[in-house]
C-alpha positions as CSV (number, residue, x, y, z in Angstrom):
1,X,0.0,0.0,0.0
2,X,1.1,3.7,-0.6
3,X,2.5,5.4,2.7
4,X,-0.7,7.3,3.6
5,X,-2.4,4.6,3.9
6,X,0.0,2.4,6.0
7,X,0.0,5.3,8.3
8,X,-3.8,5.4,8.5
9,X,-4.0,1.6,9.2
10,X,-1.2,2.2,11.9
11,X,-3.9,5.4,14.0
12,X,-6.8,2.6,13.4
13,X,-4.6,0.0,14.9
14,X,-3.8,2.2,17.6
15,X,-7.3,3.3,17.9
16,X,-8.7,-0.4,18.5
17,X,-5.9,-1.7,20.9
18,X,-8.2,0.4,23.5
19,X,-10.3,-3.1,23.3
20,X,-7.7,-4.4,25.9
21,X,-8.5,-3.7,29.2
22,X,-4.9,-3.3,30.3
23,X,-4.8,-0.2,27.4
24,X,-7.9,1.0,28.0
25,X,-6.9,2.1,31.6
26,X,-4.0,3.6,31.3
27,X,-3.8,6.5,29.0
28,X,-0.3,6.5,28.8
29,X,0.6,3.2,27.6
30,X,-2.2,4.3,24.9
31,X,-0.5,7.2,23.8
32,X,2.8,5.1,23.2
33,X,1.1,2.2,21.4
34,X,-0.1,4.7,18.7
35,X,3.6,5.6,19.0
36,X,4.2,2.2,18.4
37,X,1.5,1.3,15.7
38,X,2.3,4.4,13.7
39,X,5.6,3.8,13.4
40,X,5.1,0.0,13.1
41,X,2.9,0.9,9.9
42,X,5.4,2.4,7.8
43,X,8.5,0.4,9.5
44,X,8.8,-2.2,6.4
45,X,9.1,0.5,4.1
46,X,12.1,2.3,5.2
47,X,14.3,0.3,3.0
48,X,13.1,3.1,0.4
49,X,16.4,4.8,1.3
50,X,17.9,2.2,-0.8
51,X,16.8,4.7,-3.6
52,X,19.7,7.2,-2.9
53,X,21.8,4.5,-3.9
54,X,20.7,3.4,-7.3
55,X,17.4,2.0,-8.7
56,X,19.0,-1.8,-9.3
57,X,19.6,-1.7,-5.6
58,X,16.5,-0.4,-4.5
59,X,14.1,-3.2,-7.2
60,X,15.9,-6.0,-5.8
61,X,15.8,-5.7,-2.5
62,X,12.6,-2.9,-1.6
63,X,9.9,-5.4,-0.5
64,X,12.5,-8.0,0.5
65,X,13.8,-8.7,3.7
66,X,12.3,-5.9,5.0
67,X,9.2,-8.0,4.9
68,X,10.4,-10.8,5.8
69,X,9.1,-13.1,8.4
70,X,12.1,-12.5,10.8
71,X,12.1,-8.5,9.8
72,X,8.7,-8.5,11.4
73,X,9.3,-10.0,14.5
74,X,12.4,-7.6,14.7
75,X,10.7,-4.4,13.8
76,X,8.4,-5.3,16.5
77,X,10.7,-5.9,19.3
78,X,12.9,-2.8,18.1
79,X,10.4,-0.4,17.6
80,X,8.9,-1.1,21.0
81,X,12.0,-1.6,22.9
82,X,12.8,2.2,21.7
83,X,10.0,3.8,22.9
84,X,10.1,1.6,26.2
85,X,13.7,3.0,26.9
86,X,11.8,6.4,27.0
87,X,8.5,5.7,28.8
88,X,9.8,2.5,31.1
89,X,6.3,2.3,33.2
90,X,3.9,1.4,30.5
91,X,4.0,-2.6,30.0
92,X,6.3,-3.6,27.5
93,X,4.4,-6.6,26.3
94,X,1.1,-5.0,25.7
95,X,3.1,-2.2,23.9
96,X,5.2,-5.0,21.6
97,X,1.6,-6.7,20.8
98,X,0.3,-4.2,19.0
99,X,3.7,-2.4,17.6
100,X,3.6,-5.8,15.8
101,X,0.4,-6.3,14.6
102,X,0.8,-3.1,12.7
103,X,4.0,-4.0,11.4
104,X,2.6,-7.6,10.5
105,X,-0.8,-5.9,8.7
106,X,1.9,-3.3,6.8
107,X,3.5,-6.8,5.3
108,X,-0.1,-8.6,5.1
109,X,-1.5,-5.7,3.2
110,X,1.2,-5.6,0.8
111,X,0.9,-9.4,-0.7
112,X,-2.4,-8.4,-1.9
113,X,-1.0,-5.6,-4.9
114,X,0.6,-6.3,-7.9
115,X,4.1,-5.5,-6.9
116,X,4.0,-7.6,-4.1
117,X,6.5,-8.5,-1.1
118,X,9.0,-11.7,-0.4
119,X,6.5,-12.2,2.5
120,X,7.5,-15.8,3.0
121,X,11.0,-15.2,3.2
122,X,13.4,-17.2,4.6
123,X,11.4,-20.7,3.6
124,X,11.0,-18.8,0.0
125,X,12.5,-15.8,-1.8
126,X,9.5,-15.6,-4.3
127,X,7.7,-12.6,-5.1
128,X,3.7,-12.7,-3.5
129,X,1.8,-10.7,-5.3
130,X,-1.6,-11.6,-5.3
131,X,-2.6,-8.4,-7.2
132,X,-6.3,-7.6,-6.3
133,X,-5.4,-4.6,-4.4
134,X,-4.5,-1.2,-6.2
135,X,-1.1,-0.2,-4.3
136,X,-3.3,3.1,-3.6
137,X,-6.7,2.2,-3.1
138,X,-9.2,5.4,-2.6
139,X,-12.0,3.2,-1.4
140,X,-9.5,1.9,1.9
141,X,-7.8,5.1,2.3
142,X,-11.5,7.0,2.1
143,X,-12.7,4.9,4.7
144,X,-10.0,5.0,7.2
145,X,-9.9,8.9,6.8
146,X,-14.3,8.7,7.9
147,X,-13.2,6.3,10.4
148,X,-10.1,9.1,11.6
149,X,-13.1,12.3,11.2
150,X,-15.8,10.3,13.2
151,X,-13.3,9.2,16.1
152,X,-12.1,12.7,16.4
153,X,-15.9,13.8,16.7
154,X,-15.9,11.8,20.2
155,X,-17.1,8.2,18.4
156,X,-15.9,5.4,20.3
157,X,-12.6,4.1,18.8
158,X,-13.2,0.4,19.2
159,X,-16.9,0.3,17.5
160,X,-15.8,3.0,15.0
161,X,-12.9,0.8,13.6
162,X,-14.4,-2.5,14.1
163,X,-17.5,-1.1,11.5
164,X,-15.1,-0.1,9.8
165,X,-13.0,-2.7,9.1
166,X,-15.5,-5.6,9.0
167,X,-16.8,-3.2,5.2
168,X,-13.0,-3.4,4.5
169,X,-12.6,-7.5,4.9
170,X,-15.8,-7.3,2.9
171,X,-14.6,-5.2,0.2
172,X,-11.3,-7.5,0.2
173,X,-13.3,-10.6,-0.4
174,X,-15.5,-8.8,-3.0
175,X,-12.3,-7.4,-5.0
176,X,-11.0,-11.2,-5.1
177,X,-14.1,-12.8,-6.3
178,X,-13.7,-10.2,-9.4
179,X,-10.5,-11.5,-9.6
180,X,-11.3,-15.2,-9.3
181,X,-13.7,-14.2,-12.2
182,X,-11.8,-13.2,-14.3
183,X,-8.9,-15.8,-14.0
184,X,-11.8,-17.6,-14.8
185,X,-13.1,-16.6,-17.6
186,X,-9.4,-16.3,-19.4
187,X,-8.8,-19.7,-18.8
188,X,-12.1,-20.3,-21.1
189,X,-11.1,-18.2,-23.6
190,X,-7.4,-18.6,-23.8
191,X,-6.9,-22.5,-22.3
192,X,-3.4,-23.5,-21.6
193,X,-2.3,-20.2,-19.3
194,X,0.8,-20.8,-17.6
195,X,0.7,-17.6,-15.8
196,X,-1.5,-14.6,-15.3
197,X,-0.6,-11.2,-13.5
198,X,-3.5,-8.9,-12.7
199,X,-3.4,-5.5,-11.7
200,X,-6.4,-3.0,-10.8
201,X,-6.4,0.1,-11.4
202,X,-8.2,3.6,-9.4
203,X,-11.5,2.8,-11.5
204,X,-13.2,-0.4,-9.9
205,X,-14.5,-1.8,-12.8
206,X,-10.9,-2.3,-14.9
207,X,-7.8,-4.0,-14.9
208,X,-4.7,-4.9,-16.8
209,X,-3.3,-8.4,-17.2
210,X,-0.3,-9.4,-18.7
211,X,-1.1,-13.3,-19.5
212,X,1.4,-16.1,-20.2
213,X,0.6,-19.1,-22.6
214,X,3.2,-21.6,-24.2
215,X,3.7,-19.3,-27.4
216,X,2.5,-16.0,-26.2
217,X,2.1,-13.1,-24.1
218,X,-1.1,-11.1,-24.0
219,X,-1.4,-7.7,-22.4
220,X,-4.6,-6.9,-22.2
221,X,-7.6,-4.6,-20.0
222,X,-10.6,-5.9,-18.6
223,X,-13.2,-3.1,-18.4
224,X,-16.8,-4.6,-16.6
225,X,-15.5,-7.8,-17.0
226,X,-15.0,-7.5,-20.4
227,X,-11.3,-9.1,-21.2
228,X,-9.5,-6.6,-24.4
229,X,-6.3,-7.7,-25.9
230,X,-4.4,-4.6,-26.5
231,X,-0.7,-6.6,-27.2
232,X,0.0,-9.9,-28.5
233,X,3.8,-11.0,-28.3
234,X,5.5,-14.1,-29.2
235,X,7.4,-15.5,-26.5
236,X,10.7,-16.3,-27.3
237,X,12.9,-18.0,-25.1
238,X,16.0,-15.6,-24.1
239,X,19.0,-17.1,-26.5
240,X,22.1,-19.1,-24.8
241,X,25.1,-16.6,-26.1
242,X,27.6,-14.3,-24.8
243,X,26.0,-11.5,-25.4
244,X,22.5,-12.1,-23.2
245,X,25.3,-14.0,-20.7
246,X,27.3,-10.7,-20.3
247,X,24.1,-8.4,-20.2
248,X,22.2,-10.3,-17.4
249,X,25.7,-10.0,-15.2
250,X,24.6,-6.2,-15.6
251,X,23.4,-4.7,-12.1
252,X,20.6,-3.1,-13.8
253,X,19.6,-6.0,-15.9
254,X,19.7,-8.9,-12.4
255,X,18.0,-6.6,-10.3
256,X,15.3,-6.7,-13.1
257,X,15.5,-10.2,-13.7
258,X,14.9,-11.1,-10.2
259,X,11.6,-8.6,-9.7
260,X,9.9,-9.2,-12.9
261,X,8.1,-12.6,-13.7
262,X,6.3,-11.4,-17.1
263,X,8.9,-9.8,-19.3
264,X,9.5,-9.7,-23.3
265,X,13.1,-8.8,-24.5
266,X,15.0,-7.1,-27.7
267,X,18.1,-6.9,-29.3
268,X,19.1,-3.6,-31.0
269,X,22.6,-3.6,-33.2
270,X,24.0,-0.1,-33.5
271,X,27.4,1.2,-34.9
272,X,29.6,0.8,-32.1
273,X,27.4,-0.9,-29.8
274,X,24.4,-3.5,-28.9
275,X,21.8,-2.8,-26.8
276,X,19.6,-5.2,-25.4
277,X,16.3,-4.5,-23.5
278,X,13.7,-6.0,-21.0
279,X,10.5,-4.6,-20.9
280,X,8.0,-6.0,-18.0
281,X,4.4,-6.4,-19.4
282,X,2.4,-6.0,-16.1
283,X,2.6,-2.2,-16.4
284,X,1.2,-0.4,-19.3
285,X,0.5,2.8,-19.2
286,X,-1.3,5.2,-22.4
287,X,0.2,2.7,-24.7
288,X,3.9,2.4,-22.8
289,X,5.4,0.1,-21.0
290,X,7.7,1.9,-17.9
291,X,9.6,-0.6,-16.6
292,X,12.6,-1.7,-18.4
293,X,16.2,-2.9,-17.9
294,X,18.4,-1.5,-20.8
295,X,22.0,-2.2,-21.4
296,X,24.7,-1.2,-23.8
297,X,27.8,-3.3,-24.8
298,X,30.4,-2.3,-26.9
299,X,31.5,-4.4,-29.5
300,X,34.5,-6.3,-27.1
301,X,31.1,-6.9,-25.2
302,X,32.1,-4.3,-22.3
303,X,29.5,-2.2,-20.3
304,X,29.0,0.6,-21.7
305,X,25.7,1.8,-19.6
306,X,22.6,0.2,-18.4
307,X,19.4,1.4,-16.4
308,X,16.7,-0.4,-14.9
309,X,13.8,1.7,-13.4
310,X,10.5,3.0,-14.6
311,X,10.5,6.1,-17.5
312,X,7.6,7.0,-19.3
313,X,9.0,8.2,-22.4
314,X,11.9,6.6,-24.8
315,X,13.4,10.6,-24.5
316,X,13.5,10.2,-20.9
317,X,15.2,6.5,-21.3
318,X,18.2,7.6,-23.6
319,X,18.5,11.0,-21.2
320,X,19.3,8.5,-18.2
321,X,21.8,6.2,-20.7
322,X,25.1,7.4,-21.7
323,X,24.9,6.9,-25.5
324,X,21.7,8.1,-27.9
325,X,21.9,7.2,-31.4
326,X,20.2,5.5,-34.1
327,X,20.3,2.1,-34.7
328,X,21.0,1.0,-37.9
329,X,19.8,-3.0,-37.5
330,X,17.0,-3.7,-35.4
């Protein structure tokens, strides 16, 4: 989920740990647990600082062990150690409890988008991404801010946020029988699918899919249900060569590699140089596809430059690579 909406959960999660008895009579321990829950929220996410380094650093690892299994037992017991070295009199467990319930629903939340988390880590390093969530969702994020307008009118936190998220576990079950539907209805129409990433969007009603079958990839939108192909592509299997060997040992180009499961590739021969390009498929946007890995070898097969990130125009691609000419074999 985006960060306001982490946040959100984490004054809702603070809001209904005054169900305990223990929290609901002492106003100071309730005061550091939303410490605790508000922190605990957005805790997961602080590996964005892995952006000031580069963007290869920051795809392969953002997600990752941050959300790990062990990470959110850790967060938990560091997050509410460091506010118990400040306020020593509240109870320390009661305080980690709910410190790590919000830093388990951050991670629990997350699996349910299309970019997805290595949840399961350390027993798996796969990518769960169940995608029937929109990473920003206005319906959950509207409903937490009524639930944060009508607390702060004097409602009572524990019935206010119980309400409210009873219509949220509602809506999530509702959002996954449309997906179920349409996983459904492509396996009718398209039969042997070996893999099929979905993706809503801010409008309820559509969706983009990027679907795998033994020859093909399809990238298509599914507007009321309605399943339109946009792109067709035939898969091609990555050749066994030097050149593909010496591009995926590119930063850029591993860092994609190990994020993206649904990917088509191309090979463009210049004068002095090859450039060969990953383009995910689970992405498109007004006809583009952002997220690419790109990198340029000479002709003695040496790095040249590469780039692996999300741009939105081919300008904006060649600004961020060191060489911009035109090819003359494609």
């Amino acid at each position: 989920m985006d960060t306001g909406t982490h946040i959100a959960m984490g004054i809702a999660l603070g809001g209904l740990a005054t169900i305990d008895p223990v929290v609901h009579q002492d106003p100071t321990l309730a005061q550091t647990i939303m410490i605790g829950t508000i922190v605990g929220s957005h805790a997961p996410d602080f590996d964005t600082i892995l952006k000031l380094r580069n963007n290869a650093v920051y795809i392969r690892h953002h997600r990752g062990i941050t959300h790990s299994i062990p990470a959110v037992i850790l967060w938990g017991l560091l997050i509410s150690s460091a506010i118990y070295f400040f306020v020593p009199s509240v109870s320390f467990l009661h305080l980690w409890i709910w410190t790590f319930l919000a830093v388990f629903l951050h991670v629990f939340v997350d699996i349910f988008n299309a970019y997805g988390t290595q949840a399961y880590r350390p027993f798996t390093n796969r990518w769960v991404a169940y995608g029937f969530i929109n990473t920003f969702d206005p319906f959950i994020f509207i409903m937490h801010a009524i639930g944060i307008i009508i607390w702060l009118f004097g409602a009572d936190p524990v019935t206010t946020w119980l309400v409210i998220y009873t219509i949220l576990i509602a809506y999530y079950i509702k959002r996954y029988l449309q997906k179920k539907a349409l996983i459904k209805k492509i396996h009718h129409y398209y039969g042997k699918v070996e893999r099929i990433a979905t993706s809503p969007t801010l409008r309820q009603n559509i969706w983009r899919l990027a679907i795998t079958t033994e020859n093909s990839f399809y990238v298509a939108r599914a507007i009321d249900g309605n399943i339109q192909i946009v792109d067709r592509y035939h898969r091609v299997p990555l050749p066994n060569n030097k050149l593909i060997d010496k591009a995926k040992q590119d930063k850029n180009v591993a860092a994609f590699l190990s994020f993206s499961p649904v990917y088509r590739w191309e090979i463009n021969l210049y004068d002095d140089y090859t450039e060969v390009r990953f383009i995910d498929l689970r992405y498109r946007s007004k006809g583009h596809y952002p997220f690419v890995a790109v990198v340029q070898l000479d002709t003695e097969l040496e790095n040249i430059s590469s780039y692996t990130g999300w741009v939105f125009s081919e300008k904006k691609l060649q600004d961020k690579l060191l060489v911009d000419d035109e090819p003359t074999l494609s």
